[in-house]
C-alpha positions as CSV (number, residue, x, y, z in Angstrom):
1,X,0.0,0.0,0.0
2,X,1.6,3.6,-0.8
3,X,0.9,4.8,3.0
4,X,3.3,2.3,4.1
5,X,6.2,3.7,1.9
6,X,5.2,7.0,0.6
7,X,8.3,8.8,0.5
8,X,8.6,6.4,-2.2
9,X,5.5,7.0,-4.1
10,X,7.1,9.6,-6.7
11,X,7.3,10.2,-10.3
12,X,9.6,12.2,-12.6
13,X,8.8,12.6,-15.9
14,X,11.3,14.3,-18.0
15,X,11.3,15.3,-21.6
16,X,13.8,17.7,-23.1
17,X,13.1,18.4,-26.5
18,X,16.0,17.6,-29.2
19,X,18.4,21.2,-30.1
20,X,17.3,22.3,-33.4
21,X,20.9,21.2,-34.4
22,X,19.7,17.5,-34.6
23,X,16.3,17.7,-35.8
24,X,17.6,17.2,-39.4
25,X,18.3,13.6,-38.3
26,X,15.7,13.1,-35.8
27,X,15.3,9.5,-35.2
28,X,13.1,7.3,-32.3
29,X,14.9,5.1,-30.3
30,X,15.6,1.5,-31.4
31,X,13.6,-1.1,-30.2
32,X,15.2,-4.7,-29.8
33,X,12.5,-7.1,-30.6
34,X,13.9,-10.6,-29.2
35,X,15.9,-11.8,-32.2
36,X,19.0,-12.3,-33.5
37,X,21.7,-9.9,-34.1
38,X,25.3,-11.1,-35.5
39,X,27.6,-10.5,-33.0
40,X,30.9,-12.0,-34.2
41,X,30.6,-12.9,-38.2
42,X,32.8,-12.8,-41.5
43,X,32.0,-11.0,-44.6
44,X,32.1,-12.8,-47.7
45,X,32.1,-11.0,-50.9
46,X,31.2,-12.0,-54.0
47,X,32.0,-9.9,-57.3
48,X,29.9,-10.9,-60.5
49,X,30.1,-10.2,-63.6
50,X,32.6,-8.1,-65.4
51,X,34.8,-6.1,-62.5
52,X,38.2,-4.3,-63.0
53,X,41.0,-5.6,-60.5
54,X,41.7,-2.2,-59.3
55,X,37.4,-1.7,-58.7
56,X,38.0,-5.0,-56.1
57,X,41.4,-4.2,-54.6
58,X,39.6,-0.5,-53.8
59,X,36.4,-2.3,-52.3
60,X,37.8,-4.5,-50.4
61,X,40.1,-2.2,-48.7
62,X,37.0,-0.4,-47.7
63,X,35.5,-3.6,-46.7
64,X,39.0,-4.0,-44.7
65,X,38.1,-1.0,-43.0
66,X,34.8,-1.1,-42.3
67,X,35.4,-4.3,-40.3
68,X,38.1,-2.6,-38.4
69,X,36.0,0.1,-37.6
70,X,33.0,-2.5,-36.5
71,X,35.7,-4.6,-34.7
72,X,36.4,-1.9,-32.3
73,X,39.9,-1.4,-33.9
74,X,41.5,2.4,-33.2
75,X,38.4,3.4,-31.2
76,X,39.2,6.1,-28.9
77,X,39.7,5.5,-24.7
78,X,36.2,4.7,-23.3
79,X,34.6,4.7,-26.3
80,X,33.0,2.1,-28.5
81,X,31.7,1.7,-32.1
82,X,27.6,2.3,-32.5
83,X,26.5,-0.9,-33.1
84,X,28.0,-2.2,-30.0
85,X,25.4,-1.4,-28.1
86,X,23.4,-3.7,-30.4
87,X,25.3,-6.5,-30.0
88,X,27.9,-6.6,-32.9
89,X,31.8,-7.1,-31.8
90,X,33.8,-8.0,-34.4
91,X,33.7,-8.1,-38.2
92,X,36.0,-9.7,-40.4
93,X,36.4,-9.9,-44.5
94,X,37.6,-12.8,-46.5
95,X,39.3,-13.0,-49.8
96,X,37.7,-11.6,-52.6
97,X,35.6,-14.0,-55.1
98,X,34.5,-13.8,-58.4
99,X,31.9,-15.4,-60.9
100,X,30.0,-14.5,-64.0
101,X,32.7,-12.4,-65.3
102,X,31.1,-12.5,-68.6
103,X,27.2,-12.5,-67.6
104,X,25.2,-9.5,-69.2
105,X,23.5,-6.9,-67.2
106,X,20.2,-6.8,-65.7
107,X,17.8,-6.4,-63.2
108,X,18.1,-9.3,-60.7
109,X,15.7,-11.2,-59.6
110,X,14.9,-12.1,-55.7
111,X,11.3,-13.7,-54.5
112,X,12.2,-12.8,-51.2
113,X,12.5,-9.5,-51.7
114,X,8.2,-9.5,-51.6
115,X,7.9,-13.9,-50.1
116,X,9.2,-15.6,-47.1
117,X,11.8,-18.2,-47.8
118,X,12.5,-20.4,-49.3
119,X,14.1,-18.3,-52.1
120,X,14.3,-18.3,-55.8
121,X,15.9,-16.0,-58.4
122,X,19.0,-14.7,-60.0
123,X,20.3,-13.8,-56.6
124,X,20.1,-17.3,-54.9
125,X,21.4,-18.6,-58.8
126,X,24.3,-16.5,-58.3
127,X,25.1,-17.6,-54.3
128,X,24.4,-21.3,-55.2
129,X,26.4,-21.4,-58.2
130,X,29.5,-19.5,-56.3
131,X,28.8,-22.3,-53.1
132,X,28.8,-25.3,-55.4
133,X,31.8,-23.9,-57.2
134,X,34.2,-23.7,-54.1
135,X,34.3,-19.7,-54.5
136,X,31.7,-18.7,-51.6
137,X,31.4,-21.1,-48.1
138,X,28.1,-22.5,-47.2
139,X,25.3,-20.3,-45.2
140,X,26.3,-20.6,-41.5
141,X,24.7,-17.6,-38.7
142,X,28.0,-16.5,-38.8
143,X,28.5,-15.2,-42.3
144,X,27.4,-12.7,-44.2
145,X,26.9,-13.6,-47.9
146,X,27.0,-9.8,-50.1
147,X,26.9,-9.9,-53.9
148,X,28.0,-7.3,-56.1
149,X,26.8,-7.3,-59.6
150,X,29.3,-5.3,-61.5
151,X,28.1,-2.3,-63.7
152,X,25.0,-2.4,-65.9
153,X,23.5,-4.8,-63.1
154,X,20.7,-3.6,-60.8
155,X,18.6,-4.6,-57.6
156,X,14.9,-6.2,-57.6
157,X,13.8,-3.6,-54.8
158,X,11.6,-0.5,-55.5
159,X,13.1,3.3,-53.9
160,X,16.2,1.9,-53.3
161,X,19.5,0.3,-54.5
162,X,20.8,-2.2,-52.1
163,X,19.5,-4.4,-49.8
164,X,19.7,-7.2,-46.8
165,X,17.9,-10.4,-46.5
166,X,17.6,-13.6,-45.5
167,X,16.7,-17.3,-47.1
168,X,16.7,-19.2,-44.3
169,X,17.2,-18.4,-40.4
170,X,20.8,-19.3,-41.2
171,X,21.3,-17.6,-44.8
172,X,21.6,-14.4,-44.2
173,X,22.9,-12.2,-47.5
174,X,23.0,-8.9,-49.5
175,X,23.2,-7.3,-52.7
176,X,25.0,-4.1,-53.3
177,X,25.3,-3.5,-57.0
178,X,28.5,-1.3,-58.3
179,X,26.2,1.1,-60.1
180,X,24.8,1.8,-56.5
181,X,25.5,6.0,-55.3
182,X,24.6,8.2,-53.3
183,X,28.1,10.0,-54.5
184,X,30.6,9.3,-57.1
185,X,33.7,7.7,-54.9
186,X,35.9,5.1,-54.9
187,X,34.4,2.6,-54.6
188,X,30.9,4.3,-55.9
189,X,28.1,2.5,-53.7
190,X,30.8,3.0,-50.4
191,X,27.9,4.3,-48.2
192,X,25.4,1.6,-49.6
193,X,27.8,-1.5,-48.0
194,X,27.9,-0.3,-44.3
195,X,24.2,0.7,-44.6
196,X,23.6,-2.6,-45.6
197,X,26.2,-4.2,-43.4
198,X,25.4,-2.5,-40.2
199,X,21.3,-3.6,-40.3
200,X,22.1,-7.1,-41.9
201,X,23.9,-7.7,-38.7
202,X,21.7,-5.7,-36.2
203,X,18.4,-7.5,-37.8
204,X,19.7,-10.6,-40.0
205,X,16.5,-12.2,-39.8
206,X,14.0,-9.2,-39.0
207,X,13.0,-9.6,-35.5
208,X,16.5,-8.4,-34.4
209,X,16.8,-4.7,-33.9
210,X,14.8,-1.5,-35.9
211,X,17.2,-0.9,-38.9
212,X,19.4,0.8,-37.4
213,X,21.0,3.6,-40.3
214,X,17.2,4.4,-42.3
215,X,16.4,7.9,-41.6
216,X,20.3,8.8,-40.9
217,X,21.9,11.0,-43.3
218,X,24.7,12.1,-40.8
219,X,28.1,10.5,-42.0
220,X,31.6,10.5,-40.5
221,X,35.1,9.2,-41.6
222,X,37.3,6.3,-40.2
223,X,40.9,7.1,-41.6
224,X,40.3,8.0,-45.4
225,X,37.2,6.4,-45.3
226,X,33.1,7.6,-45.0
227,X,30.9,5.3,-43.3
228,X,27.4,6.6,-42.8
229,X,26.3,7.1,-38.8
230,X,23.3,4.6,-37.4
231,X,21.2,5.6,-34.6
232,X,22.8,6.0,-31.4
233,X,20.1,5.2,-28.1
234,X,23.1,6.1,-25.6
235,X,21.9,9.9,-27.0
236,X,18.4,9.1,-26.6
237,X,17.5,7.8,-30.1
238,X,17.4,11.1,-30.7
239,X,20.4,11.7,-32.9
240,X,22.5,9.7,-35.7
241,X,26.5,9.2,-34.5
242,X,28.6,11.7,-36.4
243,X,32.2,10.2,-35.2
244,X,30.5,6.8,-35.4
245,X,31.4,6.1,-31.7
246,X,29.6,6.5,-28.7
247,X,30.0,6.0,-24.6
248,X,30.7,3.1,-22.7
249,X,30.3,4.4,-19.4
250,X,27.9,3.6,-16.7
251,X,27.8,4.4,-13.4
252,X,26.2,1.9,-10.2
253,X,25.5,2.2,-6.8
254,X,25.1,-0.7,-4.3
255,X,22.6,-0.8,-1.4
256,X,22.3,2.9,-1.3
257,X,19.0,4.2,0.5
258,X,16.0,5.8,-1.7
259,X,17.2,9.3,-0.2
260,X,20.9,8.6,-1.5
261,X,19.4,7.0,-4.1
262,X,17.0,9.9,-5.4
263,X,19.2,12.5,-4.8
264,X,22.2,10.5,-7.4
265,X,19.1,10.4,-9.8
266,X,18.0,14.2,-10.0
267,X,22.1,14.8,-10.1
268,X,22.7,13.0,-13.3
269,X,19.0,13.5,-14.9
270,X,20.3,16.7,-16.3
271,X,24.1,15.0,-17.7
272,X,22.0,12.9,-19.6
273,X,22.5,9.4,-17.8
274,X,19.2,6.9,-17.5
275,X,18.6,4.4,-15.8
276,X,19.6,0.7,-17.2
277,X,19.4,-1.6,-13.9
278,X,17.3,-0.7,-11.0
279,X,16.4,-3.2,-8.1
280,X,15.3,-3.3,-4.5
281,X,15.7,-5.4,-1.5
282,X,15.0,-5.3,1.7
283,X,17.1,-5.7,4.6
284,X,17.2,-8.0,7.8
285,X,16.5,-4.5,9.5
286,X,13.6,-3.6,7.2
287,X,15.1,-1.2,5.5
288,X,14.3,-0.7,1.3
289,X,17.7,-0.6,-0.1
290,X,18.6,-0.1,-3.7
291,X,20.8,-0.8,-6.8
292,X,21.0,1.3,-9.9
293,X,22.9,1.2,-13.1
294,X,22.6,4.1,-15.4
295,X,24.2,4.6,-18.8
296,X,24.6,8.2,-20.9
297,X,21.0,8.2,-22.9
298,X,21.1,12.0,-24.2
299,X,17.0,13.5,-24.1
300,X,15.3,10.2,-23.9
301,X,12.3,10.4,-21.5
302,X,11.6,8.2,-18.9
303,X,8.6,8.0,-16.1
304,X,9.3,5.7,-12.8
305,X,7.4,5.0,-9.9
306,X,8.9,3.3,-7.2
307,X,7.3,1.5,-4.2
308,X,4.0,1.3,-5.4
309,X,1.1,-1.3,-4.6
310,X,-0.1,-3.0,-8.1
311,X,-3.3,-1.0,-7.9
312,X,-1.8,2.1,-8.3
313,X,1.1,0.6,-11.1
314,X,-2.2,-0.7,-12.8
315,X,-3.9,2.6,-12.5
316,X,-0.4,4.6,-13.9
317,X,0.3,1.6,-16.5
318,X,-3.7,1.9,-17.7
319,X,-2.9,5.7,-17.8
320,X,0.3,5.8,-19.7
321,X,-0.4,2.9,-22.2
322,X,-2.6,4.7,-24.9
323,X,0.3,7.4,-24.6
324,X,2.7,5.2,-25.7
325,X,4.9,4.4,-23.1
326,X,6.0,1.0,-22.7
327,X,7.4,-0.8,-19.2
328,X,11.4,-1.0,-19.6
329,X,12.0,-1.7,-15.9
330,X,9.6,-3.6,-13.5
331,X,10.8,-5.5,-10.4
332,X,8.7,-6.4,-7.1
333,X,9.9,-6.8,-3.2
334,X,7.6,-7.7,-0.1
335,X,8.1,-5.2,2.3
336,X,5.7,-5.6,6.0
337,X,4.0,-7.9,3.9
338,X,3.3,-5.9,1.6
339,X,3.9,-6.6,-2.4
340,X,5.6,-3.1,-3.6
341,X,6.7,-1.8,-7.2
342,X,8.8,-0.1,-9.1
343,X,8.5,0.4,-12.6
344,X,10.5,2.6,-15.5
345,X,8.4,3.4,-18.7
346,X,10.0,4.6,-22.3
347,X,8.1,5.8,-24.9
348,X,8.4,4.3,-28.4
349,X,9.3,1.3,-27.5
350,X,7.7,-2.2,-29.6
351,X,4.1,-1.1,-29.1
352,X,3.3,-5.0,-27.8
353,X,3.2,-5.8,-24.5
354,X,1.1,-8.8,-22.2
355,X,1.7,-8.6,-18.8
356,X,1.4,-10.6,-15.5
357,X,1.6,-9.8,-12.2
358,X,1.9,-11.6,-8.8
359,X,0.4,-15.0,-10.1
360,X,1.5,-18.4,-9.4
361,X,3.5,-20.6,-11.3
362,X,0.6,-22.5,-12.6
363,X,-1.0,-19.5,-13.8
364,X,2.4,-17.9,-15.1
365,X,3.3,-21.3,-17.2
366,X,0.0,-21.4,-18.5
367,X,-0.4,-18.2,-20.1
368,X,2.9,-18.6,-20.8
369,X,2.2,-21.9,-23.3
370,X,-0.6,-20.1,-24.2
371,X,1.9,-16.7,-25.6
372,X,4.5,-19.6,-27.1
373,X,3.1,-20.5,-29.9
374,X,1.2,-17.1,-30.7
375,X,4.7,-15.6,-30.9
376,X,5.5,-13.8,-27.8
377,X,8.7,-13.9,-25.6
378,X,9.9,-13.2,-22.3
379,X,10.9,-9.3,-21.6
380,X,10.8,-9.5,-18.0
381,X,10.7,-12.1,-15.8
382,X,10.7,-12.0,-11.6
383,X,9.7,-13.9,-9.0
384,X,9.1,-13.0,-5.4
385,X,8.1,-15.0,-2.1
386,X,5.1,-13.6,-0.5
387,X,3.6,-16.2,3.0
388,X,6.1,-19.0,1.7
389,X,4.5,-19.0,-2.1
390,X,6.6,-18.1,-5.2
391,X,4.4,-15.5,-6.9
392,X,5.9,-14.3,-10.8
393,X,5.8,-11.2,-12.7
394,X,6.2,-11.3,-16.4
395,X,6.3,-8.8,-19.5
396,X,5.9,-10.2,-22.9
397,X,7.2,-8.7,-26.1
398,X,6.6,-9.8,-29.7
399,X,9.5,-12.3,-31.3
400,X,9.8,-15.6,-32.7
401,X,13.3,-16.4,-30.6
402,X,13.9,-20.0,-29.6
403,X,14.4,-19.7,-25.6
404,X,15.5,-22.0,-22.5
405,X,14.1,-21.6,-18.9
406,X,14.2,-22.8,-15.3
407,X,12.6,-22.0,-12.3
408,X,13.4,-22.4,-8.7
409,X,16.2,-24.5,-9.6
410,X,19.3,-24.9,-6.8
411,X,22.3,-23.2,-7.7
412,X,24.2,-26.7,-8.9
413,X,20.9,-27.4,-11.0
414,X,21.3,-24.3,-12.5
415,X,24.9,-23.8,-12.7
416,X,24.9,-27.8,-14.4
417,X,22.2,-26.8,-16.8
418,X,24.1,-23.6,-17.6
419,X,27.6,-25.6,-18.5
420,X,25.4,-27.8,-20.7
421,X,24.1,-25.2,-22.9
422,X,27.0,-22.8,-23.1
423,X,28.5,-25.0,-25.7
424,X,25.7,-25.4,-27.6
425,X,25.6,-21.5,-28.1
426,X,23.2,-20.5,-25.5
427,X,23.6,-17.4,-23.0
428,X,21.8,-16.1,-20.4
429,X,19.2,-13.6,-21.2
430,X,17.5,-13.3,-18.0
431,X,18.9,-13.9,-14.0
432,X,17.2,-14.0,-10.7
433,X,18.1,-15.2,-7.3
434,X,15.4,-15.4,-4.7
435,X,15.0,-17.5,-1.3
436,X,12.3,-19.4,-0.7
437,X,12.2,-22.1,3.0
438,X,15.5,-21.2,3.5
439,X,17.2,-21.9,-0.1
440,X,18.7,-20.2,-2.4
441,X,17.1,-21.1,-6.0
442,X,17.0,-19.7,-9.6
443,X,15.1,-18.8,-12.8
444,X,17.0,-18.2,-15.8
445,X,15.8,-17.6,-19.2
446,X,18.7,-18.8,-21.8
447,X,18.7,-17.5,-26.1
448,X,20.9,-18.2,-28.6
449,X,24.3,-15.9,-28.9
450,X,28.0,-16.4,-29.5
451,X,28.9,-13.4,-27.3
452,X,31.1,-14.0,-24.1
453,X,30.0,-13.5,-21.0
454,X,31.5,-13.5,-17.3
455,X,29.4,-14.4,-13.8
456,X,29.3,-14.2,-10.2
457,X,27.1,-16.2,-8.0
458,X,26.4,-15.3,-4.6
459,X,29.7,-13.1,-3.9
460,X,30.4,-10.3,-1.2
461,X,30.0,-7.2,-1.8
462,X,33.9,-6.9,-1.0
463,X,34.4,-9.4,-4.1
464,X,32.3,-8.4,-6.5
465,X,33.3,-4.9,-6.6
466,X,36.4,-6.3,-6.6
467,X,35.8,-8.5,-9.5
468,X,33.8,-5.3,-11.1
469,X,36.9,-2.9,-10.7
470,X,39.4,-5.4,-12.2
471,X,36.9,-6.1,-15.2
472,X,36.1,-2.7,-16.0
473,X,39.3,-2.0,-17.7
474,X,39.0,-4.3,-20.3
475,X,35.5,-3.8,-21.1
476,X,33.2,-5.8,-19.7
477,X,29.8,-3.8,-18.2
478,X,27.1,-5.0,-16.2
479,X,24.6,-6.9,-18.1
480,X,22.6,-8.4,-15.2
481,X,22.8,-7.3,-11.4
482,X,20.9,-8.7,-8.6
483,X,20.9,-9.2,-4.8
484,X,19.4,-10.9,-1.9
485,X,20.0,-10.8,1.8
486,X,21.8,-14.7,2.8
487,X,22.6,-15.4,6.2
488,X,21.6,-11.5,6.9
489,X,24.4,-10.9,4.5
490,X,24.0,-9.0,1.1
491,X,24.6,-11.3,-2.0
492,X,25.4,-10.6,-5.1
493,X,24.8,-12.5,-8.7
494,X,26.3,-10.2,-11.7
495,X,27.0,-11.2,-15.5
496,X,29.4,-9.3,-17.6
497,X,29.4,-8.4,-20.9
498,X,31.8,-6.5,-23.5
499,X,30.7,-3.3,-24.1
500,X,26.9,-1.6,-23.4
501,X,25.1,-4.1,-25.3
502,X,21.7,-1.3,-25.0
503,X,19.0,-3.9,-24.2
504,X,17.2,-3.5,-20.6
505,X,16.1,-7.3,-19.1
């Protein structure tokens, strides 16, 4: 109930409208919508029909480069290419191929351009002919197939030149013709490739992320090279990156109280930093203690609420919804018996959303089976202990993503299941530690990925921040951060990973 904690029951609602400056490349925030993204892939290029030498040698030195750039390579201290925070790491380029050096120019053909696989046309021709041939590698989730039809050739799409797409969920490819612009350079259609590059492996299979360069025209140079800027959320979604870099940063604090807590908020609001973790736990003395992660997120809005009962959440949510704003954070505690809330909205955000809150797990796993095959996925998952019974909370979002969970499972359950899986490329999405008759048990919702990642399991606060400090340097930021009280100790459960992948649990 709010009387019980209402110094808590506040709201901030904060929207500072974009500098003229930026509204020539005013963009929305991208949403991640529960697919895959291509974190670590290789570039395979194909050249068909009649190229010059010096035409490829040019190309694929700007291929070179835009990998290096992707890869992280020369990127200024504490800063980290764009699409990191979407999940891509590294890039790399192979050899140069060639085919059809004496085919005759014209429009290409593609069915999937306007059909779901499977595929048919000139394009899949070309790739299968290249495959069987020895010259191109077979489709793996890893690779990225482009072909680029020499001069006189064009594109199947309509308003456009280039494109990404896929023919199965491992075939991901694209087609960049020679002829395509927007400015005569060398090589001609150099700002075509990354545009095509960057989305292909931010939304391979188009569930992923919201293309992440259309409506961008802001461009910026790596060495003697122009690669065109993609949407940057660490500036609010606001703006399109014109040094093609953005922060890394984020700051935390551990167990502070909401007072401490409030007054770190209102300090950075202004700077620009936004909340990407929030939590709170209760201690043995009753006391509502909190952790917070923020990372820089330019003019982007955000509404929170924090110990409130679920009629009032309801109430705001009910409020907010037609609005557009969409939960990014919710998480639950039992404080005096009492089930309290706090909840983060964004606006423009996927505009699905199904919700649960405070049910059982027969209820949860029901609607849950009912969601599956609807296509719906996990967003957010918690569960809390209210009079000994494991009550959940769960936000669905819209995606067709194969995903693994467990709950209330004991740590060597868990950590067993976890070993399993990580070879078969699996990695945790979702983490939560909770206690329930004394033990300390688990959900954890696993999707595919090929990114590393680094965990702690019910440390110390003297070794995780000790483990945090000595990570820091080499990259690695908080991806997942929880506590609970053990033994009237503070607990913690953290998993790292490289960079600010920008995708709330």
């Amino acid at each position: 109930m709010k009387r019980l904690l209402c110094f808590l029951a506040a709201i901030v609602v904060a929207l500072i409208p974009a500098s003229s400056a930026a509204a020539a490349d005013m963009v929305h925030p991208l949403a991640y919508h529960g697919g895959y993204y291509m974190s670590n892939f290789t570039i395979y290029p194909l050249y068909y029909g009649k190229w010059n030498g010096t035409d490829i040698t040019n190309q694929q030195a700007y291929l070179s480069a835009l990998g290096s750039y992707m890869s992280g390579n020369g990127a200024p201290a504490g800063r980290q290419p764009v699409m990191n925070q979407y999940g891509v790491r590294s890039v790399g380029v192979a050899a140069a191929a060639q085919s059809g050096t004496t085919a005759t120019p014209k429009s290409l053909s593609d069915s999937c351009i306007s059909s779901a696989p499977p595929c048919s046309g000139d394009v899949h021709d070309i790739i299968a002919a290249a495959q069987s041939a020895g010259k191109l590698p077979a489709y793996r989730a890893d690779r990225l197939i482009m072909v680029f039809p020499a001069h006189g050739f064009s594109s199947p799409i309509t308003g456009g030149c280039g494109y990404h797409q896929h023919a199965s969920s491992i075939a991901i490819y694209a087609v960049v013709p020679e002829d395509c612009g927007p400015f005569a350079g060398t090589p001609a259609n150099s700002l075509v490739i990354p545009h095509e590059v960057f989305e292909a492996a931010a939304d391979p299979l188009g569930d992923g992320w919201d293309e992440t360069v259309d409506g961008c025209t802001t461009n910026f140079t790596y060495g003697s090279f122009i690669f065109p800027g993609p949407t940057d959320n660490t500036a609010g979604g606001s703006t399109c990156s014109g040094s093609g870099y953005t922060s890394k940063d984020e700051i935390q604090v551990y167990g502070w109280s909401y007072a401490d807590f409030r007054s770190k908020y209102d300090a950075l609001w202004p700077a620009g930093w936004r909340l990407y973790s929030l939590q709170s736990y209760v201690s043995p003395s009753n006391q509502v203690l909190y952790n917070a992660v923020w990372r820089p997120s330019g003019n982007i809005g955000e509404i929170q609420v924090y110990g409130w009962s679920l009629n009032d959440l309801r109430t705001k949510y009910n409020t907010l919804w037609p609005q557009g704003w969409r939960l990014y954070i919710l998480q639950s505690y039992v404080l005096n018996g009492q089930v309290l809330y706090n909840g983060v909205w964004r606006q423009n955000m996927d505009g699905s959303e199904i919700q649960t809150f405070g049910v059982n797990y027969a209820s949860y796993r029901s609607q849950y089976d009912s969601l599956w095959p609807q296509g719906w996925r996990l967003y957010i998952l918690q569960s809390y202990v209210l009079n000994g019974q494991v009550l959940y909370n769960a936000v669905w979002h819209r995606g067709n993503m194969p995903e693994i969970q467990v709950y209330g499972w004991s740590y060597s359950d868990f950590r067993s299941k976890y070993d399993s899986l990580w070879p078969q490329g699996w990695r945790l999405y979702n983490l939560q530690a909770y206690v329930v008759n004394g033990q300390v048990v688990y959900n954890a919702v696993w999707r595919p990925g090929d990114h590393g990642e680094i965990q702690v399991y019910g440390w110390s606060s003297t070794d995780f921040r000790s483990k945090y400090d000595s990570l820091w340097p080499q990259g690695w930021r908080l991806y997942v951060l929880d506590t609970i009280y053990v033994n009237g100790q503070p607990s913690y459960n953290a998993v790292w990973r490289q960079n600010t992948i920008d995708r709330p649990l």
